[in-house]
Structures are given as C-alpha cells and as structure tokens.
C-alpha positions in Angstrom: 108.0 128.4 84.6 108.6 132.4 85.5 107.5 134.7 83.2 110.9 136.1 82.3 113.8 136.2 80.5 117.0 136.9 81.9 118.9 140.0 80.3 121.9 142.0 80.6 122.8 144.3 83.4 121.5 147.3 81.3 118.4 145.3 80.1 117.0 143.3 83.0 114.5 145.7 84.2 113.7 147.4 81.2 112.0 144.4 79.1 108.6 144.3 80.0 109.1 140.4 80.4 106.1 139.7 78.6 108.4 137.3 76.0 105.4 134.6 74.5 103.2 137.3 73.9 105.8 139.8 72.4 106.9 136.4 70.4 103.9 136.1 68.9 103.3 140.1 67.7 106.6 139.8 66.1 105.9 136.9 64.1 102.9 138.7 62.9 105.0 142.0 61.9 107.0 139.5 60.3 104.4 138.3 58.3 103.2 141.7 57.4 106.7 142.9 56.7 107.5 139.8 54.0 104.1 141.1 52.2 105.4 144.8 52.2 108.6 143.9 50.9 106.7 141.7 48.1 104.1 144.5 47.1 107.0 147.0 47.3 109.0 145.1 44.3 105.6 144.8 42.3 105.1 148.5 43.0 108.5 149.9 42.1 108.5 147.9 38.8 104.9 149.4 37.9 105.9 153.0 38.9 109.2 152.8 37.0 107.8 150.7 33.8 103.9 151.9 33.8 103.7 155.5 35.3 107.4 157.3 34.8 108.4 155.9 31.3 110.3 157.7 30.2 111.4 160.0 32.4 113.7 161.3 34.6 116.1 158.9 32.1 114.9 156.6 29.1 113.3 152.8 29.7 116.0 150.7 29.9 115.0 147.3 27.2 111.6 146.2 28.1 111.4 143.8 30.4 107.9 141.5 31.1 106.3 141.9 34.4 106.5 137.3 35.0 110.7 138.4 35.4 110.3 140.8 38.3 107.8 138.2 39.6 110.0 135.5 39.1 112.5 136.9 41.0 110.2 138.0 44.3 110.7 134.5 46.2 114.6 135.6 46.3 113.7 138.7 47.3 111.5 137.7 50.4 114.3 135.0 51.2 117.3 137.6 51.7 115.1 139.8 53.2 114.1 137.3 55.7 117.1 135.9 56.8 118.8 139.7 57.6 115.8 140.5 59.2 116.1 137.8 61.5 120.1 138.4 61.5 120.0 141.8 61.9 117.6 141.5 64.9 115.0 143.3 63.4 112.4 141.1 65.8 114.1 140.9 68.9 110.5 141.2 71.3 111.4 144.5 72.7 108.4 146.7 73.4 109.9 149.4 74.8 111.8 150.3 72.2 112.1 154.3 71.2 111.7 155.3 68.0 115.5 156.6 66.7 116.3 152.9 67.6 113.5 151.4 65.5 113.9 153.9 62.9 117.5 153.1 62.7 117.2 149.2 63.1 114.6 148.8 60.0 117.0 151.3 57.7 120.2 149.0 58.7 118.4 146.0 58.0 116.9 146.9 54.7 120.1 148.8 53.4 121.5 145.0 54.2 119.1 143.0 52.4 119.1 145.9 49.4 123.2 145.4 49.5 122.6 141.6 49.4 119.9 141.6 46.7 122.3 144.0 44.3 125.3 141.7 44.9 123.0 138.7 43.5 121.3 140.3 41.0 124.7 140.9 39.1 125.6 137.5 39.0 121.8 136.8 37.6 122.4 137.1 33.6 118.8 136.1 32.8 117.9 139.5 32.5 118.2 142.9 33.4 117.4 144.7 36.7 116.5 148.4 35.8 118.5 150.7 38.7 116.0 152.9 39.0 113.6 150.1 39.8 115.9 149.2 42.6 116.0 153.0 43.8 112.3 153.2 43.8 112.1 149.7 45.7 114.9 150.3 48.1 112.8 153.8 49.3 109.5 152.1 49.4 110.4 149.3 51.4 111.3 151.4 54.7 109.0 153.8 54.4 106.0 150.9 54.0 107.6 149.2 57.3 108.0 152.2 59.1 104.2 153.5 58.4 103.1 149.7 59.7 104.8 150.2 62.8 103.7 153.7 63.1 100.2 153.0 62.8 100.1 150.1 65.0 102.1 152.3 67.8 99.5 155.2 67.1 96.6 152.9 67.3 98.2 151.0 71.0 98.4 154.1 72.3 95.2 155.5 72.0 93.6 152.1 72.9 95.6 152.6 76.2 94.7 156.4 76.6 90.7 155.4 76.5 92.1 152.8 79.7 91.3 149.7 77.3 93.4 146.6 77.6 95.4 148.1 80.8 97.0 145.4 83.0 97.7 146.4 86.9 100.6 145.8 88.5 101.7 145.1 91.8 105.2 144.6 92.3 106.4 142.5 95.3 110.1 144.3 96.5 111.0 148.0 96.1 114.9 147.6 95.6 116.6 148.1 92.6 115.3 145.6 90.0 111.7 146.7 91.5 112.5 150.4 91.1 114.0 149.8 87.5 111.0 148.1 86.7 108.9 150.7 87.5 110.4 153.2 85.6 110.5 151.1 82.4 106.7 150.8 82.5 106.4 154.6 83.2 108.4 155.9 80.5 106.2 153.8 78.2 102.9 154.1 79.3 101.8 152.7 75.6 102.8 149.2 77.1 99.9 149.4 79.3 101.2 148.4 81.9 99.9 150.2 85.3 101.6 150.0 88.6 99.2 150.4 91.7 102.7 149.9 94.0 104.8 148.1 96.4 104.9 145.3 99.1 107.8 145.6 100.7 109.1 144.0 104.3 111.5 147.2 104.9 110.7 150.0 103.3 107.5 151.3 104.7 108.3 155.0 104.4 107.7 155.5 100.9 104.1 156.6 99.7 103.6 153.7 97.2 104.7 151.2 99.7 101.0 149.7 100.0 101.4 147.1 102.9 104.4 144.4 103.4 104.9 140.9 101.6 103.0 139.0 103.8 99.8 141.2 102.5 100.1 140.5 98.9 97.0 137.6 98.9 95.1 140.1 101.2 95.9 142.8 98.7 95.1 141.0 95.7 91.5 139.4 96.8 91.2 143.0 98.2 91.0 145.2 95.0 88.2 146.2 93.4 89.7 145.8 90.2 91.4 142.4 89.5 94.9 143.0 89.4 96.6 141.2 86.6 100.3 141.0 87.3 102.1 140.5 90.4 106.2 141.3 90.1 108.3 139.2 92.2 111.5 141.6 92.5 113.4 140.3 95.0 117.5 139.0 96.1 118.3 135.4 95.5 119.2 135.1 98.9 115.1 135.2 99.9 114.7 132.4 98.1 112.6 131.3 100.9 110.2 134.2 100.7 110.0 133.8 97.0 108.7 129.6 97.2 106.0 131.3 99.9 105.3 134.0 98.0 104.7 131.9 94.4 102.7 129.3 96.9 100.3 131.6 98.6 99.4 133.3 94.8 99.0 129.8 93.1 95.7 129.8 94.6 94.6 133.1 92.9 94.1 133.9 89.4 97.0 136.3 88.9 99.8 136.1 86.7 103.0 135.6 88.9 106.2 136.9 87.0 109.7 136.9 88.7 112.0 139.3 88.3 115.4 138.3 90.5 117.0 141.4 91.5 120.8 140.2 90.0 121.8 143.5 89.4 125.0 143.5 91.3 126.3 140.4 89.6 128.0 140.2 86.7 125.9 139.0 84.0 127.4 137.9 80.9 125.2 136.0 77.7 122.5 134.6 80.4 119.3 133.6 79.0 116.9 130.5 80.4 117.1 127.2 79.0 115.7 124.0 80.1 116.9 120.4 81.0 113.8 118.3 81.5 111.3 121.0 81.5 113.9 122.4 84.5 114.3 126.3 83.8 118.0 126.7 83.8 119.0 130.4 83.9 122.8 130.7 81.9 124.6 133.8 84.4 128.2 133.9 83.2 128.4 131.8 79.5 129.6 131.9 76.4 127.2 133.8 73.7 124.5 131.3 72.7 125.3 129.8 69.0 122.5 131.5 66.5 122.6 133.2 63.1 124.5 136.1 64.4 127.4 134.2 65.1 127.1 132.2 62.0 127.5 135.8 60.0 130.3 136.8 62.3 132.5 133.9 61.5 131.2 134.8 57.8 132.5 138.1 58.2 135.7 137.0 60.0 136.6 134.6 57.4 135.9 136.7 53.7 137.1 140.0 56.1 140.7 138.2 56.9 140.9 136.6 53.5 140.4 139.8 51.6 143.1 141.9 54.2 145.4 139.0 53.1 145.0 139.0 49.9 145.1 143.1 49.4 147.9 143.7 51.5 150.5 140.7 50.3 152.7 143.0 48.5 153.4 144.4 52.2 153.4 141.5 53.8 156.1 140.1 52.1 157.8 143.4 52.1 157.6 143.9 56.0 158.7 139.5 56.0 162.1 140.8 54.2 162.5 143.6 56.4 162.2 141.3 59.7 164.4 138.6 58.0 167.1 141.4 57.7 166.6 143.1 60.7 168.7 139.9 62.7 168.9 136.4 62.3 165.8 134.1 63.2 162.3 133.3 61.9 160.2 135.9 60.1 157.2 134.9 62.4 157.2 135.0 66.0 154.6 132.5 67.7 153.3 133.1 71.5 150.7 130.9 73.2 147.4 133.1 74.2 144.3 132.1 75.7 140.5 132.7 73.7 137.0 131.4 74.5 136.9 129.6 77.4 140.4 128.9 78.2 141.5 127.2 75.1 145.2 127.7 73.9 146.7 129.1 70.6 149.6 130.1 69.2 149.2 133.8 68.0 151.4 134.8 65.4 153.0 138.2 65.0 156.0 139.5 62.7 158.7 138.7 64.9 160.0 142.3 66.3 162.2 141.0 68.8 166.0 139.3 68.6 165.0 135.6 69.3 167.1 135.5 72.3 165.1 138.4 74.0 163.2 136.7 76.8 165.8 133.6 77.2 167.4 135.8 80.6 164.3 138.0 82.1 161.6 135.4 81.0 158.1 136.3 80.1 157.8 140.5 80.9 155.4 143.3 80.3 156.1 145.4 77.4 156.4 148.9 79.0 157.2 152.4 77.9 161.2 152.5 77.5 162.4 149.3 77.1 164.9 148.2 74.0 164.6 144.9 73.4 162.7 145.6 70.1 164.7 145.8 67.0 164.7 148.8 64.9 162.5 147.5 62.5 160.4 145.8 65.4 159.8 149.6 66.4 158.2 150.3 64.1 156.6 147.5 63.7 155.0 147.8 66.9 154.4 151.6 66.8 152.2 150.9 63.5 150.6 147.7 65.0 152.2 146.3 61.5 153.3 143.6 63.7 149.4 142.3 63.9 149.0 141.3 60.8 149.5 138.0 60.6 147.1 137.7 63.1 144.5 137.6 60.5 145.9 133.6 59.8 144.6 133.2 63.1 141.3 134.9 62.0 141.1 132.2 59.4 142.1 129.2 61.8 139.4 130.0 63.8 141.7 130.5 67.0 140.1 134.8 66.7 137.8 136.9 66.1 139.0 140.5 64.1 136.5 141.9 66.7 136.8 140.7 70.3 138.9 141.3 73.6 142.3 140.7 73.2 144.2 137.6 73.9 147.0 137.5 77.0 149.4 135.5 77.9 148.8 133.1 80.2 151.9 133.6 82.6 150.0 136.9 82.7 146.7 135.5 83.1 147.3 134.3 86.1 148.9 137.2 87.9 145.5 139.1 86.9 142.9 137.2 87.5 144.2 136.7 91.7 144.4 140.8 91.6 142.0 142.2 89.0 138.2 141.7 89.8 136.0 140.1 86.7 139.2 139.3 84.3 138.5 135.9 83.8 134.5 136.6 82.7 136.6 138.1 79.2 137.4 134.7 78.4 133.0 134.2 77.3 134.1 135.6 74.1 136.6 135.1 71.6 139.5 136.9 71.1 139.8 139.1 68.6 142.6 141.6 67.1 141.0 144.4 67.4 138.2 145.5 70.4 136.3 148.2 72.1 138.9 148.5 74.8 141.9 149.0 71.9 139.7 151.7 70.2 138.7 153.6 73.3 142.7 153.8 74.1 143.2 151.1 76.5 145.9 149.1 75.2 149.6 148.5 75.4 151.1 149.4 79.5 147.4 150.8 80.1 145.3 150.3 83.5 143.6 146.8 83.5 140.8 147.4 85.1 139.5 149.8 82.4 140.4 147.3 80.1 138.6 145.0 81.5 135.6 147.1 81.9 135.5 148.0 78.2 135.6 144.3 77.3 132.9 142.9 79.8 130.6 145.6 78.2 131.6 144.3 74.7 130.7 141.2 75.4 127.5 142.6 77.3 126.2 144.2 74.5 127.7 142.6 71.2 126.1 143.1 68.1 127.3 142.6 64.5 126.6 146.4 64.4 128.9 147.2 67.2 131.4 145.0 65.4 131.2 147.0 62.5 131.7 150.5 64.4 134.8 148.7 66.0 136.2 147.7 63.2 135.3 151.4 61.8 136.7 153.0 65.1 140.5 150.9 64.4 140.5 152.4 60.8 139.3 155.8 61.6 141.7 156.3 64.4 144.8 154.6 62.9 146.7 151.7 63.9 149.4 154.3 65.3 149.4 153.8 68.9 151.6 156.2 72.6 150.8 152.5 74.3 152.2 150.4 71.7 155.8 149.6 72.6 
C-alpha cells in the first residue's frame, strides 16, 4: 500500500504523507487536549469560587464543587465532537501557526457556544458567568501552550540532527519540486532531502544520478537513507512497478507521490475494495461528521429564514398574485449532486406564457419579459426565497454552486472545460462564485472556476464566510435580470 494520501490540487505536495504516524500524534493531542479541557473547568471553578470571591462582582449562590464535577463528562463530550467536526485533528504537520492559532480559537469558541446553549436548558443548578469567562480563556491558552511546547521541543530535537529522516526523491517535475519545498519551509518535520534521480533532467545540481541508479544510490550512502519519493506521471506506470520492485529488496521506506497536478482533482482520497487501494479522483465529498453538521445547519438555517421572514413572504405572494394571472410559485427543473433532478421553486416573476414562443432562453441584460413586480423581484434576489423549501427537501444546500437548467447544461458542458465536475457538490442558493460577482449573464468559465475551488476546498468555515459574504454584500445584484 503507498504511503500516501491523495489531496487536493493545492495540498498534494504539501502533506508530508506521513498519514499513520501523523494519525497516531493526533490521537495523542487528543487525549491531552480532553484532559486540558477537564482540568480547565475544575480550575476556573476554584479561581472564581476559592481565590477571587468576591471580587471583581459578588459570589453568585454557593454552589458545591460535586455540581461543576458532575457536569465535566458533558463538557468533554461537546468538546470532542467539535473538535473532531471542526477539524481540529486533521494530520497536517506542516501547518503555520496563524492557521493553528486560529483553528483551536474557532473550535473552542464552538464548543464554548454549544456548552452555554445547554447549560441554559440545565435547571439543576446555576452556572456562574464568570466561571465560564474564566474557563472559556483558560482552555485555549492551555492548548495552545501544549502545542507550543511540543513544536519548541521538535524543533530543537531536529536542530541537534536527532530523529532526521533522508530523503531521496525519484522525479524532479512538479509534484517532486513541490515536495521539496514543503519539506524546506518546515525544516521542524525533519525531513532532509539529499536530491534527485531523474531520467531527463541532468542539468540541475541536485540531480544526483538517473532512475535506474536509485538501488546503487541507496546501498551506496553512508548514511542509510530512510525515504525514497516516487514523484512521477501516471503514464510511467511502467517505471514506477520497476522502480517499487528493484527497492523491495532494500530496507527503505518507498512512498509514492503521483505527479496529478494537471488533472482536476475533486474530493479524492484512497479507499480500498479487498485490501485493493482505490484512489477516488473526481467524487462526490466523502459522507463524515462535517456533512452531517452541514445538513444540520441547512435544515435549522432554512427553517429559521422561513419562519422570520413569513410576514414578507406572504406579502411578496400577494404582490406576485396581483402582478398577472397564474400561480404565486414558479417551478423549473435544475440539476444538483450528481445529476439528480429537482424542481426549484422561485416567486414566479414572469407572465406564465413567457417561454411558450422563444422556449428555454438566457436571462440577459435588457430583456422585458419580467413583470414589474418580477423586477424587482429579481433585482433584490427576493425571488430566491422560496428556495429555502428546497433547502429543507434536501434537493440544496444554502451554500453550494448553483443549480442550471438542464437544456443549459448541455450546451455548456460540450463548450466549457470542467463544468460538469460542479455537479460533486450540491447545489446551493448561495456560493463563492455568486459572492465574488459571477452571477446572472456573467462569463462561465470564471464561474466555474470559483465553484471547482469551492468544492476543492470546502469547509463548514468557508460556508460560514459565504453565507457572511451574501449578507455583507446584499442580495442587490447589475447581473440579476
């Protein structure tokens, strides 16, 4: 089995590929994370109860120590589970620190948030605020100093040139180039490339001998080298099989890296059928806990817009009724994840006899077909609302690319590279293309660009900051017609 996992275009040759061992670390920080978060909860309720009393406001009614206690395991069980969610233990060693930094504070502000929300429903007795406060700045800080001092002490194990692990890496193209660089921007891996074999490239001064030298080189070196990186095309496939045979008689670790940098990649990860690694390169996101809290969000999300904006909804429903004769909804058939067919509903801003002569067209800048009320309905996105039904069906996302026609669908995909590869991720109402600008009679090709990289690098926190973007902005629209 290679020694890899298979990432996105922007991640492939920046993971240090090292995934069991990384696995295992993270279980352990896991581990020592779940005791911080305990000892910080004992520790805020001492501070507030034992050494401020009284001050900087009076003790709130006494409470005994055994019904902080009592409440810990609850603790420990939201804090685990957005952890997890919030990808908190991802193995990702080369990770800088604004990014960890940022992902522990996101990921306890969301267990704090969680934890707050139950306490108020727990009536058995009263959780002093200030004990919370106390808690809810120990608990980062503690994590942060773990990981701090476990960086600091990797680092200077590496700087005495203990525990160092040489490299050779087998192809000096892009992947093996990439790779390279990842392991020398962090040296604190220890990860130490002695250079390249490479059958066309001999120019370069770290090319050390072609691939047919690589047992040669390995038995040659007078210190063992640990790793040898495979980085080569698919198409030597060949090479590779010779190349994996010819090391299987020598002690070093083999890892393969295939250089797929100028495909598409979209969700991939390995899986296996038999104990036959299967690598997923175009798919649909993998089912896990993130999406389980995405259709969580989509669900309460939609049902609160609903709920909150029904006075306009069934103000904007009269205006359409009046407006000219014909149903208040309007229903057209769009395409989601993987193909499947929906009816996506809208507030009906045409006259119903609109399309009956020039058929299924484009909306552009100009046209009149809307009514004056469907103007403005358009104009303010107003007309998406009901959308959110679909939210709740399950046929959408809120966040995601969004849904064509498929009359449309198949003019694109025969003239527009890629299109069809936005179809690995549900559709959604609102999306990264939409709050970048490219909606409406917009170019296609930058659409499409924005989504792949949506679905390339989805996260529950780029949801949010696209659902953040949509408000921020406005749902006012020059492309909506």
């Amino acid at each position: 089995m290679p020694c890899f996992r298979l990432r996105t275009r922007s991640q492939l040759a920046s993971d240090p590929m090292l995934q069991e061992q990384s696995r295992f670390y993270q279980q352990l920080l896991f581990v020592a994370d779940m005791i911080l978060v305990g000892s910080a909860w004992v520790s805020a309720y001492f501070l507030r109860f034992e050494v401020f009393g009284e001050w900087p406001v009076p003790l709130p009614e006494w409470e005994p120590v055994d019904r902080y206690l009592a409440f810990v395991p609850w603790i420990l069980i939201t804090a685990a589970a957005t952890f997890w969610a919030s990808g908190l233990y991802v193995p990702d060693r080369a990770q800088r620190w604004t990014r960890l930094i940022r992902g522990v504070g996101k990921a306890v502000m969301l267990s704090l948030l969680i934890t707050v929300a139950f306490a108020s429903f727990y009536r058995d007795f009263y959780v002093s605020r200030l004990t919370i406060l106390i808690f809810a700045a120990l608990t980062p800080v503690a994590m942060i100093t773990l990981r701090v001092g476990l960086y600091l002490s990797v680092r200077r194990t590496r700087r005495q040139g203990r525990s160092m692990r040489r490299v050779l890496i087998v192809g000096a193209g892009v992947a093996g180039r990439r790779l390279q660089r990842s392991f020398d921007e962090y040296p604190w891996m220890g990860f130490k490339v002695l250079g390249f074999l490479d059958d066309h490239k001999s120019d370069d001064e770290d090319i050390l001998g072609t691939t047919d030298e690589v047992v040669q080189i390995v038995d040659s070196a007078e210190i063992p080298i640990d790793y040898v990186y495979i980085a080569l095309p698919l198409k030597a496939a060949d090479r590779i099989e010779q190349l994996i045979n010819a090391l299987s008689t020598r002690l070093v670790h083999v890892c393969l890296v295939p250089d797929l940098l100028q495909l598409d990649i979209i969700n991939s990860r390995i899986t296996d059928v038999d104990g036959l690694p299967v690598l997923h390169i175009i798919d649909e996101a993998p089912m896990d806990f993130r999406r389980f809290v995405k259709r969580a969000v989509d669900v309460l999300f939609s049902a609160g817009i609903l709920v909150v904006l029904s006075p306009l909804l069934i103000l904007i429903s009269l205006l359409v009724k009046l407006s000219s004769p014909g149903p208040i909804l309007y229903r057209q058939q769009r395409m989601s994840l993987n193909g499947q067919r929906f009816d996506m509903l809208k507030f009906r801003s045409m006259p119903v006899t609109a399309e009956k002569e020039s058929g299924p067209v484009w909306a552009t800048k100009g046209e009149n077909r809307a009514t004056p009320i469907g103007k403005w309905l358009r104009r303010t996105s107003l007309d998406e609302l009901p959308q959110f039904i679909n939210v709740l069906k399950g046929d959408m996302s809120v966040v995601g690319p969004r849904p064509e026609r498929p009359v449309f669908i198949d003019q694109f995909k025969q003239r527009v590279p890629r299109y069809m590869l936005r179809h690995k991720m549900k559709a959604g109402i609102t999306g990264w293309a939409q709050v970048n600008g490219w909606r409406g009679d917009t170019s296609i090709t930058e659409r499409i660009r924005h989504d792949l990289y949506y679905i390339q690098n989805w996260s529950l926190l780029l949801d949010l900051k696209i659902m953040l973007l949509t408000v921020w902005k406005g749902f006012m629209s020059r492309n909506a017609y």
